[in-house]
C-alpha positions in Angstrom: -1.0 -12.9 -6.8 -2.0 -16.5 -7.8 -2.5 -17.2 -4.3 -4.8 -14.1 -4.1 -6.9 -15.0 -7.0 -7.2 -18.8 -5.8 -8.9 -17.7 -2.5 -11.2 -15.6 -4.1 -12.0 -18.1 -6.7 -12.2 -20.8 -3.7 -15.0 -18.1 -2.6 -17.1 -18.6 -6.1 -15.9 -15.3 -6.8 -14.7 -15.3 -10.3 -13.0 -12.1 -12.8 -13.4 -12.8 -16.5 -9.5 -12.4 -17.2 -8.2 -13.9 -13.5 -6.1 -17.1 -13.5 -7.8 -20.3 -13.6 -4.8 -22.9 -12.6 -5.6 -22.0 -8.7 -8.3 -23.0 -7.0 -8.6 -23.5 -2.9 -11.6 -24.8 -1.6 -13.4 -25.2 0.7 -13.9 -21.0 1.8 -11.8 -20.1 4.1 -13.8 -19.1 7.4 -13.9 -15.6 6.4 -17.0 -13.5 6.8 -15.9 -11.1 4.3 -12.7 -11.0 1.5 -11.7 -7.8 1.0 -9.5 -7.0 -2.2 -6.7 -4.1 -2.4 -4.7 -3.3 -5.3 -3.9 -0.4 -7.1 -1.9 -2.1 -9.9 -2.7 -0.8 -13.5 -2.0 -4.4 -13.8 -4.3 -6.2 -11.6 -7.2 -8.3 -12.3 -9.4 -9.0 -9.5 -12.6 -9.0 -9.7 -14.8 -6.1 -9.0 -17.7 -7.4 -7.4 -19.3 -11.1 -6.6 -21.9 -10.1 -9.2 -23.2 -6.8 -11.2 -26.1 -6.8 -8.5 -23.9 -7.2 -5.3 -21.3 -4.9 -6.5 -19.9 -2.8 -3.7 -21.6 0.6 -3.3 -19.6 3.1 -1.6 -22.3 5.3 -0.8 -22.6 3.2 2.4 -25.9 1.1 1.3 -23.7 -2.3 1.1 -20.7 -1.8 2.8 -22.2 -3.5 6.2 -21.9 -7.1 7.5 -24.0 -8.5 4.9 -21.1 -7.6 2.1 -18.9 -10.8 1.7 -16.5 -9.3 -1.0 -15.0 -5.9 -1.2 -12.6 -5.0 -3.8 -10.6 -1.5 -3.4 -9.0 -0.4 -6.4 -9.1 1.9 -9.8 -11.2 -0.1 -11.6 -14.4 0.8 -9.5 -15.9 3.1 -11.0 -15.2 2.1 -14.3 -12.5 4.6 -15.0 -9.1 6.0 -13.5 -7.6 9.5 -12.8 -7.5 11.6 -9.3 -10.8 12.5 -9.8 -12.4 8.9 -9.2 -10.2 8.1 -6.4 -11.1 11.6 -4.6 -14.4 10.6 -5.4 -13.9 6.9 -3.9 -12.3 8.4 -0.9 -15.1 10.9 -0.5 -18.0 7.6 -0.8 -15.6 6.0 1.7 -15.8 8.1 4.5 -19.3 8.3 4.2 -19.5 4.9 4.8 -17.1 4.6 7.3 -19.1 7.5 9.1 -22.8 5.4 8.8 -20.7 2.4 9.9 -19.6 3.8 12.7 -23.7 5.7 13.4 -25.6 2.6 12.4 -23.3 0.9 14.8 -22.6 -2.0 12.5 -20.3 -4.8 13.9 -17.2 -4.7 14.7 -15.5 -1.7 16.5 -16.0 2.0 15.6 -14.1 2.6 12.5 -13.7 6.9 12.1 -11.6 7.1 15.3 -8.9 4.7 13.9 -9.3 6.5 10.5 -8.5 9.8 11.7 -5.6 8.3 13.6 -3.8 6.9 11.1 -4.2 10.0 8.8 -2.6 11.9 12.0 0.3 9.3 12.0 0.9 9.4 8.5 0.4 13.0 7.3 1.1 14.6 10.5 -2.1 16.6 10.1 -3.7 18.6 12.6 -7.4 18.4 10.1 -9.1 16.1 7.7 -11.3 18.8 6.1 -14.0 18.2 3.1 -14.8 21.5 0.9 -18.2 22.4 1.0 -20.4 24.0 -1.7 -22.6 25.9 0.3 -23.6 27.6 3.9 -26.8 27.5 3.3 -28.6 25.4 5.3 -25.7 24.4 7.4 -26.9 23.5 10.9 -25.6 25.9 13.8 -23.7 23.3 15.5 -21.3 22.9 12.7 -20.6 26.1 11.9 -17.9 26.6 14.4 -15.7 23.7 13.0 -15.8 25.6 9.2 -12.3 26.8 8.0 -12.4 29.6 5.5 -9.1 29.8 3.0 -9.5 31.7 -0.4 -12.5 32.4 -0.4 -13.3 28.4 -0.1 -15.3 27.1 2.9 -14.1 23.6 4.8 -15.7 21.7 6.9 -13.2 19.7 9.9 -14.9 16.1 9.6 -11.8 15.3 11.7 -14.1 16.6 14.9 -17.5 14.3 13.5 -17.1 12.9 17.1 -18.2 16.2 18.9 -19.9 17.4 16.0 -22.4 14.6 15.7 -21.9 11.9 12.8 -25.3 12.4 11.6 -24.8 15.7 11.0 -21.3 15.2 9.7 -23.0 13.0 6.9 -25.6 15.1 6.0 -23.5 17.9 5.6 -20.6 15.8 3.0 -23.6 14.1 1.4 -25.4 17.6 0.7 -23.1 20.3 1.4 -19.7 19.5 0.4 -18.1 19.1 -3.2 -17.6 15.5 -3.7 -14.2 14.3 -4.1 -13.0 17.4 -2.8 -10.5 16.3 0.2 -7.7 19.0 1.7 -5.8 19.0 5.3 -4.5 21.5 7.6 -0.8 20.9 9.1 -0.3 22.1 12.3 0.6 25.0 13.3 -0.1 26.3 9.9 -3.3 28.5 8.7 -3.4 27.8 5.4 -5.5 24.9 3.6 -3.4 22.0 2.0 -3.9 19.1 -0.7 -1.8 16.1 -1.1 1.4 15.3 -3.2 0.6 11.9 -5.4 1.7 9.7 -2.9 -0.2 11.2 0.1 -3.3 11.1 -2.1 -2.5 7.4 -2.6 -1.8 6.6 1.3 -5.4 8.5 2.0 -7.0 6.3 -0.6 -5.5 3.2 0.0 -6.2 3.6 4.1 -9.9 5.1 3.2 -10.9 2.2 1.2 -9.4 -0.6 3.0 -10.8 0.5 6.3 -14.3 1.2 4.7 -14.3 -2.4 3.4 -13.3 -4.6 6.0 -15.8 -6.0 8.6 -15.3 -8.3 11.7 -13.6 -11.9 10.3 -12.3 -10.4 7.2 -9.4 -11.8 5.0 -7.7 -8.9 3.4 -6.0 -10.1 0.7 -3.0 -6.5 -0.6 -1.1 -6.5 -3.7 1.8 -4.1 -3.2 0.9 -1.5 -1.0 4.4 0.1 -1.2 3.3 1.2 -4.9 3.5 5.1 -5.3 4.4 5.6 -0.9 6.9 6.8 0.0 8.6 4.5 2.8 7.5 6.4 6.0 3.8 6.3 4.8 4.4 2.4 3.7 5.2 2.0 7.6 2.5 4.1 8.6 -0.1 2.0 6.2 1.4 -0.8 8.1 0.8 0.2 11.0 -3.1 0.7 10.3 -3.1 -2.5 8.7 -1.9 -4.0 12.4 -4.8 -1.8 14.4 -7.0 -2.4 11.9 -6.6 -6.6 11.9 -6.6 -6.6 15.6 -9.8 -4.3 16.3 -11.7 -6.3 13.7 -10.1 -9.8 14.3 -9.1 -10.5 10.4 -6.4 -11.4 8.8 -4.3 -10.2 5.5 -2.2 -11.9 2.7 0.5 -9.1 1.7 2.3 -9.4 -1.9 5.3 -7.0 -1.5 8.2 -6.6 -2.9 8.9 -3.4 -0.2 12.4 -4.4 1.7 10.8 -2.3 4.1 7.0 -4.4 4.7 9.2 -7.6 5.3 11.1 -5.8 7.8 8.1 -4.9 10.0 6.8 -9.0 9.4 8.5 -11.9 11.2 9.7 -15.0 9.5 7.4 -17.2 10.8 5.0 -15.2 8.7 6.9 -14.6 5.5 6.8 -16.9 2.1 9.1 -16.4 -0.4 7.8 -17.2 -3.7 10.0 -18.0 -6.5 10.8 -19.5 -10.0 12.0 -23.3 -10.7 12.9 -25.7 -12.5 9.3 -27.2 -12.1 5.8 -26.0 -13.7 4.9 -25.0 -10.1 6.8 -22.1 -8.3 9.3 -22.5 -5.6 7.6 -21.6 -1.6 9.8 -21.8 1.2 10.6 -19.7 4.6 13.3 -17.1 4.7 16.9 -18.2 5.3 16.8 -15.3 7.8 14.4 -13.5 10.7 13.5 -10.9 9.0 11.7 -8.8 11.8 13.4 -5.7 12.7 16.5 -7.2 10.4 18.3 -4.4 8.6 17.0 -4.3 5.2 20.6 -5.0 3.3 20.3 -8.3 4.9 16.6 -8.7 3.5 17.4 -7.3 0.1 19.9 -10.3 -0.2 18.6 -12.8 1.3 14.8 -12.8 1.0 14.4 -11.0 -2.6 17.9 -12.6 -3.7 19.5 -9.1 -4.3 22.8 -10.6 -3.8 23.2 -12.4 -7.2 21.2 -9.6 -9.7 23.4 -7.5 -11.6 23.4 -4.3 -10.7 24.6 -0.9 -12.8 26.9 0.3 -10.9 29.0 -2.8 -10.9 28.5 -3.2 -14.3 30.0 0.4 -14.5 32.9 -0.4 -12.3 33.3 -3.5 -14.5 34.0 -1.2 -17.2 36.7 0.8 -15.8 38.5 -2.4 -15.6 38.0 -3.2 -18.6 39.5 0.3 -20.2 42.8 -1.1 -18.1 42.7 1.2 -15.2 44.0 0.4 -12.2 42.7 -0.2 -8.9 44.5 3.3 -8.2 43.2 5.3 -10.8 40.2 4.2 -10.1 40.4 5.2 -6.2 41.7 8.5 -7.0 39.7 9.7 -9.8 36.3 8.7 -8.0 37.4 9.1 -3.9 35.1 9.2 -1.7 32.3 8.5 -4.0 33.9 4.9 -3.6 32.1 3.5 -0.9 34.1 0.7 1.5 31.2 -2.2 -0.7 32.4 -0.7 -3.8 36.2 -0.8 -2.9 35.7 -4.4 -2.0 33.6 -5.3 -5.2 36.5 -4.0 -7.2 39.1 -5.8 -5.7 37.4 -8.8 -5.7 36.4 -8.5 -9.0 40.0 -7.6 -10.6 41.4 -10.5 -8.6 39.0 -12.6 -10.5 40.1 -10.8 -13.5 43.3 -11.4 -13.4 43.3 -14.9 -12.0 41.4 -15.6 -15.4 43.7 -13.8 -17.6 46.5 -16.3 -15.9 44.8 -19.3 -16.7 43.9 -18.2 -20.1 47.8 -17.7 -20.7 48.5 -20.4 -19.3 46.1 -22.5 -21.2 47.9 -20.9 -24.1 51.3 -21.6 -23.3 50.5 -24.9 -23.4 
């Protein structure tokens, strides 16, 4: 993410442990950079400066905030806890985006969307607290499930967003997020990688403003691929209804599939201090990802275990036979045709070496 850190630098924002060999400048003509990565790894900074840091309460996440970051290291500390927690302060802030009507299109209406398309949920529900003191025109959207009380925020459109806020701000327990699947009656929580897709999708759209530049590092960590597509697809709705842009770093067969060519850079080592940059050999949209694997992340010439495995059996002198019996249909067509290849080479060696010898 050297590419990452030297826009953000080129913005005089700086993190005490970021690379310092990149550097573009002038700013780009971005209104706002917003930074996503949920790397253990990562080192982006958190905020442009202690006093400007972003507060997800809602207070500075308006047109006036010029860098965003999204990531563990908010709150000063990890664990499911603090991202509930973010994702909690998130929609909050998407909800007074979206009441203050901030610029940019409405935000909650796309959020709720892509948490349909992803999750297949019929409700986003928030766990309240307390009744008491719950206005009369919310009460019908509360879900009771052992003994817990839920409020739908999924319906903050008919409900009223003012009183949708008031009631998570005072009402519900923060950081305490649950669904309700369709057709079922019973309250749900998320598996680790649904958790993740909600809080990657909550923060980034909570961040991003009109003329943004949102700069991802590896959204396929911890998704599983059909929620990497359906994080995609947000992504698109999301950079169209708020004009912006994004850098992706991936290493996800399955982002670079849904990306064409024209838009792809393949970074890679060299034999130079500076890293190799060129455009795909291939057009990568809709390409089967076999093709991609080879070709764009060079999967063709890494060794791989199960043909070092295979390697071995020829190596213990069995024959292509043996091999095809003992194993059968396990063998798939690629992994008949590595063998023979290979053995060929095998034994073409072998002759030389004898030959060699004889001589």
């Amino acid at each position: 993410m050297h590419l990452a850190h030297g826009l953000i630098r080129g913005a005089g924002i700086v993190a005490q442990d970021a690379p310092t060999d990149v550097e573009l400048v002038p700013l780009p003509p971005f209104k706002g950079i917003v930074a996503v990565s949920f790397s253990p790894f990562e080192s982006f900074p958190i905020s442009q400066s202690p006093a400007d840091s972003p507060n997800y309460s809602g207070a500075k996440l308006d047109q006036s905030a010029r860098y965003s970051y999204c990531g563990f290291r908010s709150y000063g500390a990890t664990g499911p806890e603090v991202a509930w927690k973010r994702a909690w302060d998130s929609l909050i802030a998407i909800l007074r985006h979206d009441e203050e009507k901030i610029v940019g299109r409405p935000k909650f209406p796309n959020l709720i969307r892509v948490l349909k398309d992803g999750l297949n949920y019929k409700s986003i529900l928030v766990q309240l607290g307390t009744l008491e003191e719950l206005p009369a025109s919310i009460r019908d959207y509360i879900t009771e499930d052992a003994g817990n009380h839920f409020l739908d925020v999924s319906e903050a459109e008919e409900v009223g967003r003012v009183e949708t806020i008031a009631a998570i701000e005072n009402l519900s327990i923060p950081g305490r997020i649950a669904f309700l699947k369709k057709d079922e009656t019973h309250v749900g929580y998320f598996s680790a990688g649904q958790a993740m897709f909600v809080y990657m999708v909550f923060s980034a759209i909570a961040g991003v403003q009109r003329d943004s530049l949102l700069i991802i590092d590896e959204p396929e960590l911890f998704l599983h691929p059909n929620l990497e597509m359906a994080y995609l697809r947000m992504l698109r709705t999301l950079l169209r209804l708020f004009e912006s842009f994004a850098i992706v770093a991936t290493h996800s067969v399955f982002v670079v599939r849904e990306v064409p060519a024209r838009n792809v850079r393949v970074f890679a080592p060299s034999d130079l201090p500076e890293v190799s940059i060129s455009l795909p050999s291939i057009e990568t949209f809709g390409v089967d990802i076999a093709e991609i694997a080879n070709l764009v992340f060079d999967n063709i010439a890494a060794t791989k275990p199960h043909e070092e495995w295979l390697k071995g059996l020829v190596k213990k002198n069995e024959t292509y036979e043996d091999i095809k019996t003992r194993l059968g249909s396990r063998l798939t067509d690629e992994n008949l045709t590595f063998l023979r290849n290979y053995m060929r080479t095998a034994q073409e060696k072998k002759a030389i070496e004898e030959t060699s010898g004889d001589a």
